[in-house]
C-alpha positions in Angstrom: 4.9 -8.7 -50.3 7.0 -9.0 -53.6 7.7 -4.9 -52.8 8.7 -5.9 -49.4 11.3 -8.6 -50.2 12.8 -6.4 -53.5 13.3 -3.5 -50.7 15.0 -5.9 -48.1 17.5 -7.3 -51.2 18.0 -3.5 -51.9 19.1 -2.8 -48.4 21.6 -5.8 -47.9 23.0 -4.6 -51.1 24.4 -1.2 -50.2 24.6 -1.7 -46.1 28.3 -2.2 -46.1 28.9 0.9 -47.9 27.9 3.3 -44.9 29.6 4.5 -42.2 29.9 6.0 -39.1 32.4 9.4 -38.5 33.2 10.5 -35.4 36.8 11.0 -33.2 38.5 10.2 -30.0 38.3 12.9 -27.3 40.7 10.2 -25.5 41.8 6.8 -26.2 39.0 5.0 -24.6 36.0 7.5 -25.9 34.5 7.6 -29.2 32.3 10.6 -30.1 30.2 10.3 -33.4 29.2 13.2 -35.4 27.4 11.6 -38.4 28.0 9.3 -41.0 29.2 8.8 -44.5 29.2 6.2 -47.7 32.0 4.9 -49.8 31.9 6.3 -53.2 35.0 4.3 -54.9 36.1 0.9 -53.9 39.7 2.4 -52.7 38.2 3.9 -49.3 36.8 7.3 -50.5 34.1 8.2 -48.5 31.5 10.7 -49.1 29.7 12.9 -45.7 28.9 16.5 -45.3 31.0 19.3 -44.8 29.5 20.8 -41.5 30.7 17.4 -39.8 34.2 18.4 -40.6 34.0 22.3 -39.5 33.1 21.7 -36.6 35.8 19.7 -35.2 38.8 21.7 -33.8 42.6 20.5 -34.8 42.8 17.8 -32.6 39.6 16.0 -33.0 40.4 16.6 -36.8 43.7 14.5 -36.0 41.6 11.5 -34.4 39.0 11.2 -37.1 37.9 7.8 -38.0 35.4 5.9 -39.3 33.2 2.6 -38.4 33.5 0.4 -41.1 32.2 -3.3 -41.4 34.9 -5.6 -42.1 32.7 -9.1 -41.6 29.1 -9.7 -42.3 28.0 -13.4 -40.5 25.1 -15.2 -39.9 21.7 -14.3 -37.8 23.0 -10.9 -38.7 25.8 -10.5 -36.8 28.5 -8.0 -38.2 32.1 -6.9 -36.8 32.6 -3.1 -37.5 36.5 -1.3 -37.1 37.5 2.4 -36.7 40.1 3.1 -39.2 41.4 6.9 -39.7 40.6 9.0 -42.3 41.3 12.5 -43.4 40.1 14.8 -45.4 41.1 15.0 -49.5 38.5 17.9 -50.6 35.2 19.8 -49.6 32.6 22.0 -50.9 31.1 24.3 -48.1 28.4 26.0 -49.9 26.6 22.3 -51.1 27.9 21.2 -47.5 30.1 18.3 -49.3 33.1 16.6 -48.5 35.3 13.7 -49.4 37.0 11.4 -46.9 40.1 9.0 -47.6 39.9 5.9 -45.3 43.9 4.8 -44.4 42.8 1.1 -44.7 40.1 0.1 -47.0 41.3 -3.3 -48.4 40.0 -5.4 -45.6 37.0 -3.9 -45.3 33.5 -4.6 -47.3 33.5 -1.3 -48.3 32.4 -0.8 -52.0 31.0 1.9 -53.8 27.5 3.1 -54.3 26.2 3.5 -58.0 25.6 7.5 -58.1 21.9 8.5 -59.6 20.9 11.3 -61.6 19.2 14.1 -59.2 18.3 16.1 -61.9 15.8 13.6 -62.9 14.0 13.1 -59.1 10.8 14.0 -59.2 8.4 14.9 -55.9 6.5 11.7 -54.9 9.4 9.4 -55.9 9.5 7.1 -52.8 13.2 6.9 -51.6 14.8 6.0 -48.2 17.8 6.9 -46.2 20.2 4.7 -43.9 23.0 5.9 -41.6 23.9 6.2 -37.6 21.6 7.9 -36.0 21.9 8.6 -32.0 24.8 5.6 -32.8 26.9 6.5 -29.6 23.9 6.8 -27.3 22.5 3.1 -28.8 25.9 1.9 -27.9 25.7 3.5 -24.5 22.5 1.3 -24.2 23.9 -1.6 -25.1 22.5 -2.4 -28.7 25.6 -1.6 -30.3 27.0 -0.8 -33.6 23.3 0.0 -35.3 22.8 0.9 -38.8 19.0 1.9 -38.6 16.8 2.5 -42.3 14.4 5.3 -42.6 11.7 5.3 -45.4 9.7 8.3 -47.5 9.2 10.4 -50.0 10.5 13.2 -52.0 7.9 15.8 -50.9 9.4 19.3 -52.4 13.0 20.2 -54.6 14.0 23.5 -54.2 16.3 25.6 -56.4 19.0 27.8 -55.0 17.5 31.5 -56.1 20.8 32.9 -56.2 22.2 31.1 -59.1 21.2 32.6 -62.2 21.1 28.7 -63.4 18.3 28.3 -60.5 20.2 25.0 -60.0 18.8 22.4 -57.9 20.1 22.8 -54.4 17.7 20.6 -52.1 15.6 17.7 -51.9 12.8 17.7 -48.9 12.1 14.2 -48.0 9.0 13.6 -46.0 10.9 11.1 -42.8 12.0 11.8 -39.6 16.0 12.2 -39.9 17.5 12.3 -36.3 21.6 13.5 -35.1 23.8 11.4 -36.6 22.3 10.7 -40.3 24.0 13.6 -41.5 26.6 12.6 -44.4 24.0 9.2 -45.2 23.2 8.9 -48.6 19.3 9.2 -50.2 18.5 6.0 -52.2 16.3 6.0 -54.6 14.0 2.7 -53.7 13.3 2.0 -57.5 17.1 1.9 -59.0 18.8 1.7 -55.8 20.9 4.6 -56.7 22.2 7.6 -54.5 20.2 10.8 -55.1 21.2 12.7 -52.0 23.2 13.2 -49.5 21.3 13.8 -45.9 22.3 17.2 -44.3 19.2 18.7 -42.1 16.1 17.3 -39.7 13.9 19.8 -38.8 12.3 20.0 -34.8 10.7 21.7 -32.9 10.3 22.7 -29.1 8.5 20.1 -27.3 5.1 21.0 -26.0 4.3 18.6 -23.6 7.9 18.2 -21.6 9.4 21.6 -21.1 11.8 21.3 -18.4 13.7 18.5 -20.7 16.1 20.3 -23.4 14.2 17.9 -26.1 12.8 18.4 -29.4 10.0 17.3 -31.3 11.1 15.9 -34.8 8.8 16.9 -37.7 8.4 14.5 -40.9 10.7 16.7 -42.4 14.4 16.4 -43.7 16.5 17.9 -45.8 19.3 16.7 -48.8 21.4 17.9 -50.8 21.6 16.6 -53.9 23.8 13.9 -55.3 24.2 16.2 -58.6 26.2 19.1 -56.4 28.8 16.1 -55.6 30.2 15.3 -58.5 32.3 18.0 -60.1 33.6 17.7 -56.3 34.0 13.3 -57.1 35.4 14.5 -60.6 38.2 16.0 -60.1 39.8 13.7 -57.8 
């Protein structure tokens, strides 16, 4: 119980921080491509670069992002899209940095950045960002910021850098569209050690004649380590 309530604290703690990113095909249509988390309290925002290349110049002119701005009781919470734009990126570690236009009335603050080099498999770690967040709207539940638990289950080392550096962290969770850009906490120090770029599925077996997949209990991050000479030299 006492692990159950010191998780819950945890999570309130760094909720505000995350994001939604997505653009406006037209003025009364949102279309979100991932997420993201603040990683200064002057509206920087951190996400994956693959969520940037793929938009084309004009969906790169309506990028925004979902911010909360109010936090009230029986957890109720009023979320706002406010522009950003890109300030830097790094496409081999997939990592990019996002300036939000208006950040002062938002709760955005930033998240304290861990050590990645130090992560260790079996450390139990968890994840929280948008996933399917346009179809949940489309439902009817709304803005929803949903929490996904696990473990560090391998690290691999990019085998083309003679420095063998660290270059991902395989978390054993089901990550689903729209996580990408969400940071990896560690549950221990609360601290960012990752930022979640791949969910791994399959073709489904049992419904074949829907274009489905099967997720697998394994994700993919990169981590938190490969983002800060990018955070550095801001």
């Amino acid at each position: 119980m006492f692990f159950k309530d010191k998780l819950q604290n945890k999570i309130k703690e760094i909720k505000n921080s995350i994001v939604a990113i997505g653009f406006n095909p037209n003025p009364n249509q949102i279309t979100i491509i991932g997420s993201g988390f603040a990683v200064s309290n002057d509206g920087k925002i951190l996400s994956g670069a693959h969520l940037y290349n793929q938009l084309n110049s004009e969906q790169i002119s309506n990028l925004k992002a979902n911010v909360m701005i109010e936090q009230m009781e029986n957890d109720l919470e009023r979320y706002r899209w406010i522009p950003i734009k890109l300030i830097n990126k790094d496409d081999k570690n997939d990592i990019a940095i996002f300036q939000l236009q208006e950040y002062k009335e938002t709760l955005l603050r930033k998240l304290d950045l861990g050590d990645s080099e130090k992560v260790e498999i079996g450390q139990k770690v968890y994840f929280i960002g948008f996933p399917y967040a346009a179809q949940l709207m489309n439902e009817g539940f709304g803005v929803t910021l949903v929490v996904n638990k696990g473990i560090i289950s391998n690290i691999k080392r990019d085998g083309v850098d003679p420095e063998h550096k660290r270059n991902w962290l395989i978390v054993d969770a089901i990550s689903n569209p729209g996580n990408s850009g969400c940071p990896l906490v560690d549950i221990e120090t609360n601290k960012v050690i990752g930022v979640m770029t791949i969910a791994f599925r399959t073709k489904s077996q049992t419904v074949q004649n829907l274009d489905i997949r099967e997720p697998m209990h394994i994700a993919g991050a990169r981590p938190i380590n490969l983002a800060k000479p990018l955070l550095n030299n801001l």
